[in-house]
N, C-alpha and C positions, 0 to 999 in steps of 0.2 A: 433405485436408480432411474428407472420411468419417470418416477413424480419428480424428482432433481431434475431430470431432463427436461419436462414439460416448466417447470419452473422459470429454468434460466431460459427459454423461449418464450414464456411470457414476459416479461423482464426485455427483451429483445425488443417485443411488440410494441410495450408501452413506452419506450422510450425509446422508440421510432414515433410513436404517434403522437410524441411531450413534440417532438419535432416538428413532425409535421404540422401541426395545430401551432405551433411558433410561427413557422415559417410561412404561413397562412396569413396569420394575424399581422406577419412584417412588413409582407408582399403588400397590401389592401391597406395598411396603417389604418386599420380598424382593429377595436378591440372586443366586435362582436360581429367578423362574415359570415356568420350564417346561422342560424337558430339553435345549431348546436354548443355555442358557446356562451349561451342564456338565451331562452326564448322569449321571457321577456323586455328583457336588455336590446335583444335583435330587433325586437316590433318595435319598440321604441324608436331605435335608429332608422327602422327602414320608414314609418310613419314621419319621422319628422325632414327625412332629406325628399320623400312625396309634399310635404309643404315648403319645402325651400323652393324646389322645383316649380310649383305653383305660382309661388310668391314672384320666382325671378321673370315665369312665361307672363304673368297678368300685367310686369312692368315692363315686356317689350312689346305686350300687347299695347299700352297704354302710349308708348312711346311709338308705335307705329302708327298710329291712332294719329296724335299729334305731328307727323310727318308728314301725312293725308293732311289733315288742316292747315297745315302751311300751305300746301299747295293751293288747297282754297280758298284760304285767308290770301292770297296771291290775285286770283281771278279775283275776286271779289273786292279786293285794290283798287283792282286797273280798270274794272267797273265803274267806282264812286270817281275813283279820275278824270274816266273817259265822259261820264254825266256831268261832272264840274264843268267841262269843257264845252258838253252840249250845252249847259244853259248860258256858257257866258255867248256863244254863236247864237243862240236864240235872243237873247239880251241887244248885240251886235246886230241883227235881222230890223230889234224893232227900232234903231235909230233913223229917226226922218230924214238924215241924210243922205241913206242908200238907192244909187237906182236900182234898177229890175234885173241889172245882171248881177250888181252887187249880190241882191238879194239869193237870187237863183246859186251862186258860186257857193253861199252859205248852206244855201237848201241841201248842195252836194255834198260839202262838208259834215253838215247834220247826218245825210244818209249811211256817209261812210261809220262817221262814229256809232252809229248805231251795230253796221255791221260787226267793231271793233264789240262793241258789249257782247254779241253771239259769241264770235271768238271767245272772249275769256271766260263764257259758260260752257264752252266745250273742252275745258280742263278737266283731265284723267289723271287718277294716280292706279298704278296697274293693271288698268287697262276698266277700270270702273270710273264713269261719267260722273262730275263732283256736281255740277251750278247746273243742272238741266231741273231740279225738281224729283229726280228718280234716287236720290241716295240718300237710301235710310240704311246708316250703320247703326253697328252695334260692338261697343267693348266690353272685352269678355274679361273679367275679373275674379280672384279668390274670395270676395266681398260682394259680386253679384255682378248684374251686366247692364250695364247703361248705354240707353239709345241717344244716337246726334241725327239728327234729321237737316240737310241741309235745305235751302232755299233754292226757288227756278231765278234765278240768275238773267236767265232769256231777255231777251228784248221783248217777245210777246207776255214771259211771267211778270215782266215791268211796269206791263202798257203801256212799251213802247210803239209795240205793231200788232196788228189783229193779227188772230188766227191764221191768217193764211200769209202775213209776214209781209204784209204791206202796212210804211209807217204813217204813224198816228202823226205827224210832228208835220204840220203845213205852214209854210210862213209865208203863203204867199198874201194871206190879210190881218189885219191887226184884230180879228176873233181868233183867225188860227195861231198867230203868236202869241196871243193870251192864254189860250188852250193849252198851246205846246208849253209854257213855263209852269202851269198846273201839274201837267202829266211827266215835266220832267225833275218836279219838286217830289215826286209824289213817288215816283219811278229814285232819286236819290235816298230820302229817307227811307224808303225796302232795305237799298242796297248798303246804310249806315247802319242799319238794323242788324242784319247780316253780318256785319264785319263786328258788331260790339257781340251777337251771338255768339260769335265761332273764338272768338276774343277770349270768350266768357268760360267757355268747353275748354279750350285750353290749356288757359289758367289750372283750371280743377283736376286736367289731366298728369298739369305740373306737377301740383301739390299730391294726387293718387301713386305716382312715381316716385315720390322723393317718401312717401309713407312706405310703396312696396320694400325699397333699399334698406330702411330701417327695419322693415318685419322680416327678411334676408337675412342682413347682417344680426338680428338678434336670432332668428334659428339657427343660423350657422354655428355661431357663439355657445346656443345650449347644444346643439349636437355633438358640437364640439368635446363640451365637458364631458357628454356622457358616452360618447364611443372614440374616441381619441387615443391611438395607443401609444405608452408610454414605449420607444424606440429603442432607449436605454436600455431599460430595463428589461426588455423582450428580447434585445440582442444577448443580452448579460444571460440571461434566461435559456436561451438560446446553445450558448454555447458551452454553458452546464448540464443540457439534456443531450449535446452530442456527445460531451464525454462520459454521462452516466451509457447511452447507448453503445458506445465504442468497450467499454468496458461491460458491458454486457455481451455484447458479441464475442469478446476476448472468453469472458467466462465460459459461455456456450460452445467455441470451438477448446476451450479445455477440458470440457467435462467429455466431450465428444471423443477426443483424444485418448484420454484417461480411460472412457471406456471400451475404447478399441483394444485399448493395450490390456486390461483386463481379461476383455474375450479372446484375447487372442494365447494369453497364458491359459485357461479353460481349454484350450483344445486339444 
């Protein structure tokens, strides 16, 4: 009677445990939560949703990356603009037409655009300096990390203004207006340079993002097939291990029953 008893108690057990181990698998719509339902079915899954994760962080790395370069690609715009403009007032400075105040009004003209090129090398994205010459990034990737080094931007990285930020750009004689369309041809193709550069990073960051999506969507797709639980099936399952369980309990409280009634005629 012991071993019947310990019987229908095991029988209890394990089909509480068909259960639970269902109800696991339902919950999670995994058909391997945790090493105990193949360990290595489980490394598998947990290995390949560590490279999804990978895949998906290196593609908002990359695209973070390129949001920073927008900004930059921006200063560095409104730079080649703001020098378009200087050389056509340098241009304007050297017609034999202009008197001395003409010229002077230009001079001031000149000064300000210059100041306007500082301006747009003091473009920050998060609080990181872009067109100063101090930003060397780096994107971090599941295929390695590639450095962007951008350009000084400055009016003095230009040679527009020395060092101490006083400008280079005199028009008050026709050496210094020869000068100044030297140093502002010179100072534009930097900042053409610069824009095909960051142009160029871009691009590549495009094409590394539209690759990470594809190496995503294709681990997801194998993960898919191999830990994916069938829902159906696992319900259907399911609800066959509650009634072998319920019927198991029924057993256990009759054998329990029977042997009360038993002992109790022994007395």
């Amino acid at each position: 009677m012991a071993i019947n008893g310990l019987g229908y108690l095991n029988q209890v057990n394990s089909t509480d445990k068909a259960r639970q181990s269902l109800i696991k698998q339902i919950s999670t719509g995994s058909a391997h939560p945790s090493a105990s339902y193949g360990p290595s079915d489980y490394a598998i899954s947990v290995r390949m949703n560590s490279n999804i994760g990978a895949a998906e962080q290196s593609n908002n790395n990359t695209q973070t990356m390129n949001s920073l370069l927008n900004v930059a690609a921006g200063g560095v715009s409104s730079t080649v603009n703001a020098l378009s403009s200087l050389r056509s007032q340098i241009l304007q400075a050297a017609n034999g037409t202009n008197k001395d105040t003409d010229v002077a009004a230009i001079q001031k003209n000149v000064n300000q655009t210059i100041a306007t090129v500082n301006d747009n090398a003091s473009v920050e994205y998060n609080g990181k300096k872009l067109l100063d010459g101090s930003a060397s990034l780096i994107v971090a990737g599941i295929d390695g990390y590639k450095n962007v080094q951008l350009g000084n931007m400055t009016a003095q990285g230009l040679g527009l203004t020395d060092e101490n930020g006083n400008s280079k750009i005199d028009l008050s004689t026709n050496e210094g207006i020869a000068a100044a369309l030297d140093t502002v041809d010179s100072a534009l193709n930097a900042a053409l340079d610069e824009e095909t550069n960051i142009g160029a990073v871009q691009q590549n960051l495009t094409f590394a993002s539209a690759n990470y999506t594809t190496q995503t969507e294709a681990l997801m797709n194998a993960e898919s097939t191999s830990d994916d639980l069938d829902i159906a099936k696992a319900v259907t399952q399911l609800s066959s291990a509650n009634t072998q369980n319920q019927m198991a309990i029924y057993a256990q409280k009759l054998f329990m029953h029977n042997n009360a009634s038993v002992l109790k005629l022994l007395q």
